[in-house]
C-alpha positions as CSV (number, residue, x, y, z in Angstrom):
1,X,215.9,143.7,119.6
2,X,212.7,145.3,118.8
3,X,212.1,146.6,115.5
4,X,212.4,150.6,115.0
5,X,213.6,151.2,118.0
6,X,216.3,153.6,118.9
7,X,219.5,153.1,121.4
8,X,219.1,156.6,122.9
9,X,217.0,159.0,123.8
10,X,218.9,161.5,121.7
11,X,217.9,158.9,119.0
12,X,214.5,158.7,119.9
13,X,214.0,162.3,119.9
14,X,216.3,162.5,116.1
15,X,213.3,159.9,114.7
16,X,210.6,161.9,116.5
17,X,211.7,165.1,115.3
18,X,211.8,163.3,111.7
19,X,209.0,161.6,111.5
20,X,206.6,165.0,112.8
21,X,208.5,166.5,109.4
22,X,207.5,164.6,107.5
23,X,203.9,164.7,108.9
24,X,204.2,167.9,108.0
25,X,205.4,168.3,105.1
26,X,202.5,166.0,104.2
27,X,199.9,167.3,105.0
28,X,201.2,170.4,103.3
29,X,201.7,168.8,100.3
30,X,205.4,169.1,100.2
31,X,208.2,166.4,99.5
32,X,209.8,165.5,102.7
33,X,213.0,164.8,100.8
34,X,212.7,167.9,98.7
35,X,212.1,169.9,101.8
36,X,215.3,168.2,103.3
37,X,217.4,168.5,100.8
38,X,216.1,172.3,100.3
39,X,217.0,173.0,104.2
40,X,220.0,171.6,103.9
41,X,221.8,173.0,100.9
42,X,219.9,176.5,101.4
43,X,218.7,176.5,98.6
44,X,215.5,178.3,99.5
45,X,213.3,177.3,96.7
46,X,210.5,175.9,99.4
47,X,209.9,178.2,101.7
48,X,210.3,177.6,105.7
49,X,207.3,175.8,107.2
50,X,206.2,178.1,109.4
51,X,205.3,180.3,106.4
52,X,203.4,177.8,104.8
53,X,201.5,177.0,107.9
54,X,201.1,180.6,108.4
55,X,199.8,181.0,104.5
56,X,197.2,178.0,105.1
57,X,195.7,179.0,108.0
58,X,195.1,182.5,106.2
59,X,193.5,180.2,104.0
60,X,191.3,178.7,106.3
């Protein structure tokens, strides 16, 4: 068994998906987890990330 690997390519493309999230999120300076959690209880207190890509790149 090789370490971190997934059974599935459903699975691989789950951790992929993940892991470019939390990329994200970082380099935004956002929590992953807050962002997660946010998402997934709609809260709506962080706003989606396309806006804050958006809002950065206005930036420049």
């Amino acid at each position: 068994k090789i370490s971190g690997s997934t059974r599935s390519d459903s699975g691989r493309k789950a951790r992929d998906t993940f892991a470019s999230l939390k990329k994200t999120c970082r380099k935004n300076g956002i929590s992953f987890w807050d962002y997660l959690k946010n998402r997934l209880l709609g809260v709506g207190d962080i706003p989606p990330l396309s806006e804050v890509i958006r809002a950065a790149a206005a930036c420049g």
